[in-house]
C-alpha positions as CSV (number, residue, x, y, z in Angstrom):
1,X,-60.7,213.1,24.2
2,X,-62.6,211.6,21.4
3,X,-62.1,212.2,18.0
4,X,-64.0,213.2,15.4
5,X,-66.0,211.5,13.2
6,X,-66.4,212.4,9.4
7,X,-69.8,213.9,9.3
8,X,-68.8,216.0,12.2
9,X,-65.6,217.0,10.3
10,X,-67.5,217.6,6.6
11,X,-70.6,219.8,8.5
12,X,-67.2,221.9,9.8
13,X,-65.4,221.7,6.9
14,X,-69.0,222.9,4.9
15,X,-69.1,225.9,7.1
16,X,-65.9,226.8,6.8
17,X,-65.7,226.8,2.7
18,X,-68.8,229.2,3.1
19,X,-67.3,231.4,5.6
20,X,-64.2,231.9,3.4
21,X,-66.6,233.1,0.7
22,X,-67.8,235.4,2.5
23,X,-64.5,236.6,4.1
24,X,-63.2,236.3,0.3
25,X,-66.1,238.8,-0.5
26,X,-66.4,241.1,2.6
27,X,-62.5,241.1,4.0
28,X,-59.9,240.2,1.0
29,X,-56.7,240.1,2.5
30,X,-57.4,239.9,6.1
31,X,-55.6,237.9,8.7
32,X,-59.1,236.3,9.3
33,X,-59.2,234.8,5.6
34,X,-55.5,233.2,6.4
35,X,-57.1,231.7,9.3
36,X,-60.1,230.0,7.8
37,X,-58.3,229.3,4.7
38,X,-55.8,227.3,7.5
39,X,-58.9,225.6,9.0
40,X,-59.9,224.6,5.8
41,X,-56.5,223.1,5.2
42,X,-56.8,221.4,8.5
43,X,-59.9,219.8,8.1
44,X,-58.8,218.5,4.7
45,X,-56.5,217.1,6.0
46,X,-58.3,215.2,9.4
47,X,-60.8,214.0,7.4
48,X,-58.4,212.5,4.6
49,X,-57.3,210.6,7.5
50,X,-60.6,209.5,8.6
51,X,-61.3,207.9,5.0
52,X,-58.3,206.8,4.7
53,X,-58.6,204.6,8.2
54,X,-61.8,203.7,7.2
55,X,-60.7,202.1,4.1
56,X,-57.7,200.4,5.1
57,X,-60.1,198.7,8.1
């Protein structure tokens, strides 16, 4: 399977930081906002990686 590549990763990470705002402001404490706030960390995280191959090219 092919991976990712950082725009695809940042449009998903985008969506995801406004989703939690709206999970922070409609459903505080919810198994939901763990969940997204997990994605979040996630997709930190892959596209750390990404940049970080990039660079080191």
């Amino acid at each position: 399977m092919a991976k990712a590549g950082a725009l695809s990763v940042t449009r998903k990470l985008e969506r995801e930081l406004k989703h939690r705002l709206w999970l922070q402001k409609n459903l505080p404490s919810s198994s939901q906002l763990r969940k997204c706030q997990r994605r979040i960390l996630i997709l930190r995280t892959e596209l750390a990686k990404i940049t970080h191959m990039a660079v080191n090219i």
